[in-house]
VOZABA-934904 format. One record per residue (C-alpha): residue in one letter; x negated, y negated, z negated. Coordinates in pm, whole numbers, plus 50000, padded with zeros to 5 digits. Last residue first. Example, Ala and Ser with C-alpha at 12.3 -4.5 7.8 and 13.67 -1.06 7.14 Angstrom:
S486335010649286 A487705045049220 
//
This chain:
X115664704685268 X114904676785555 X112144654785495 X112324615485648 X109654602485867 X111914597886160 X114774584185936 X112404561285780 X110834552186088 X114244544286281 X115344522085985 X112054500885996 X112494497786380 X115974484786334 X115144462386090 X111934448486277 X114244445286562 X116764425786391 X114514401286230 X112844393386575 X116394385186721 X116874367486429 X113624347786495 X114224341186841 X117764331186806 X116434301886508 X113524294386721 X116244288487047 X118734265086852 X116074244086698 X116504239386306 X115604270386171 X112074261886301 X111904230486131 X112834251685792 X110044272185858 X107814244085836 X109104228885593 X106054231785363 X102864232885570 X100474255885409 X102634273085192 X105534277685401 X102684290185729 X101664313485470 X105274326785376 X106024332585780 X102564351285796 X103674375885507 X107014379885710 X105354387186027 X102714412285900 X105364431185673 X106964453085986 X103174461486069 X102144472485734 X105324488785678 X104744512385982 X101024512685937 X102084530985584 X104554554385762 X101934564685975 X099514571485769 X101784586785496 X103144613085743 X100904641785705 X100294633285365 X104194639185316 X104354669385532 X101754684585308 X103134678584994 X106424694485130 X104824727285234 X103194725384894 X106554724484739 X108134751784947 X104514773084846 X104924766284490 X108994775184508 X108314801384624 X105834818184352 X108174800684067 X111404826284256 X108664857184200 X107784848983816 X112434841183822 X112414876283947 X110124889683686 X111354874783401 X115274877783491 X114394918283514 X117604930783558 X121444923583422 X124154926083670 X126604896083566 X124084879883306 X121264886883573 X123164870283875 X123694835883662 X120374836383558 X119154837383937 X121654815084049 X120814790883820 X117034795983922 X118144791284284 X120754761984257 X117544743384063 X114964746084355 X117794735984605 X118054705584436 X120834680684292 X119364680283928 X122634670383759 X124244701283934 X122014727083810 X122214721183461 X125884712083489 X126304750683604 X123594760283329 X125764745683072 X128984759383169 X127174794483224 X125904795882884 X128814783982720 X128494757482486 X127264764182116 X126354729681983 X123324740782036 X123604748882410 X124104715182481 X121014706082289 X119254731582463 X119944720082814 X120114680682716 X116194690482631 X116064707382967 X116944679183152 X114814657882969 X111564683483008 X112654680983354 X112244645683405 X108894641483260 X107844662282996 X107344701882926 X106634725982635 X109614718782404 X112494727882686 X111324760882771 X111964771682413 X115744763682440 X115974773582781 X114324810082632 X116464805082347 X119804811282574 X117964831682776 X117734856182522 X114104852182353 X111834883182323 X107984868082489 X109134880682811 X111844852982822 X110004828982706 X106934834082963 X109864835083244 X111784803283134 X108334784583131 X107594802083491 X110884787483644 X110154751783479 X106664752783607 X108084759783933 X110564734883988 X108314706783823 X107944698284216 X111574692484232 X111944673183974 X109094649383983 X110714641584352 X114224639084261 X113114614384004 X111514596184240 X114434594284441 X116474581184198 X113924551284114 X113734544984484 X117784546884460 X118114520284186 X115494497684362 X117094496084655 X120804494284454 X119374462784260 X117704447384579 X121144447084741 X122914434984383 X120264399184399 X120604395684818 X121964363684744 X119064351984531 X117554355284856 X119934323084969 X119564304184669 X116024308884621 X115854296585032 X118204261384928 X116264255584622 X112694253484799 X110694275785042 X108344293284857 X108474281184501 X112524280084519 X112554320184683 X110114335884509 X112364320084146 X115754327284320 X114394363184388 X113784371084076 X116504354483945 X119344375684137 X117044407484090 X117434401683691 X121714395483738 X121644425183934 X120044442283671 X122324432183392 X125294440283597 X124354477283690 X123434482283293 X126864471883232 X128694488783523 X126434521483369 X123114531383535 X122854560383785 X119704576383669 X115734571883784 X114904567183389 X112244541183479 X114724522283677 X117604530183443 X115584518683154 X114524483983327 X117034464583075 X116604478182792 X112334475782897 X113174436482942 X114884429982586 X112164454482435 X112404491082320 X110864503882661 X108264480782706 X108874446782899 X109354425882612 X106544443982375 X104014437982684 X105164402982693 X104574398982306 X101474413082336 X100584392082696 X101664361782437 X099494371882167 X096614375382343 X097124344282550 X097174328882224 X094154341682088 X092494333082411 X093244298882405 X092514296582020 X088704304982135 X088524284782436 X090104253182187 X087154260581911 X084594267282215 X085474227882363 X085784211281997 X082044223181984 X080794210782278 X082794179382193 X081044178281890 X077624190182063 X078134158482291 X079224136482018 X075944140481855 X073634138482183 X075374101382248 X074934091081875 
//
């Protein structure tokens, strides 16, 4: 009887394995449909991934995600009274995240600068007016400035003027890159000229301004990554000692001298962070 029950309960053991991993399959699918761009979550995250300014709405909702984020880290590292304090900072890791995600976009745009300048060029010398050469341009690029571009030709289908639309063009991007090929379009409707060629010679520039940037960036990445490392060191040993001994950091709070020592040592790693990034940062 003893080896029969044992291969039952063998048995009983794969059969619950097996629905185990069906369910977790069909809750990561359902997770993955949450967080992906047509679920509750992705709704939600769209201004992130989009790298826009969000709506007061949009703005709300993901202050109100940040809020319990960081109540959740907060209560299952320190307890209800440290989630309720980093929940705090809920709308100040909203707007960190919302300009990371702007500057990202920044980013893609400005190094699609020159593809978008050579995409205008090929349509251009293939017989379209620059009204269907931004039109054309539009269907053979993604990312950021296949969007803009797309808004580009959709404005321009509902018969805007060109210059109105190229004007907005230019100032939703907020680069130098952009202010050069508008100016350039702008100069040939005025004077006329080879657009084609010039904006071939402007997409030659702009490779080299964009390399020159790529190459200041690895140059600093070392640094700036021992820079975090360093300035994150404290904070991930803080959250250890929590874990290990819970209440510890509260105990510290507690004395008068820990609790100067440690803002003091808050304020300096905040200062030094701030003094990095503006070291490190690239001017136009």
């Amino acid at each position: 009887m003893g080896p029969l029950l044992a291969a039952g309960a063998a048995m009983a053991g794969v059969l619950a394995a097996w629905s185990a991993v069906g369910a977790a399959e069909h809750g990561l699918a359902g997770l993955v449909a949450a967080v992906g761009p047509d679920g509750p979550m992705g709704r939600v995250l769209r201004p992130l991934r989009a790298g826009r300014t969000p709506s007061e709405a949009e703005r709300r909702r993901l202050t109100m995600l940040g809020a319990l984020a960081l109540l959740a880290i907060g209560w299952l590292l320190g307890g209800l009274v440290a989630g309720i304090l980093l929940a705090a900072g809920g709308p100040f890791a909203a707007s960190r995240l919302l300009a990371a995600a702007r500057r990202r976009r920044a980013e893609r745009l400005a190094g699609s600068a020159p593809v978008v300048a050579r995409a205008v060029a090929d349509a251009l010398s293939g017989g379209h007016s620059i009204r269907g050469a931004l039109a054309a341009a539009a269907h053979g690029l993604d990312g950021p400035a296949g969007a803009e571009l797309q808004a580009v030709a959709a404005a321009l289908a509902l018969g805007e003027p060109t210059d109105a639309v190229v004007d907005t063009w230019r100032t939703r991007c907020g680069h130098s890159a952009y202010d050069a090929i508008a100016a350039a379009i702008m100069l040939q409707r005025e004077a006329g000229g080879d657009l084609a060629g010039l904006l071939r010679g402007l997409a030659a520039a702009l490779d080299e301004q964009v390399r020159a940037e790529a190459d200041a960036r690895s140059l600093t990445a070392q640094a700036r990554f021992t820079a975090l490392l360093v300035a994150a060191l404290p904070l991930l040993a803080a959250a250890l000692a929590e874990l290990g001994h819970p209440g510890y950091l509260v105990s510290l709070v507690a004395r008068p001298l820990s609790a100067l020592l440690i803002v003091l040592s808050l304020t300096l790693q905040l200062a030094a962070a701030v003094a990095i990034r503006r070291i490190s940062r690239l001017r136009a």
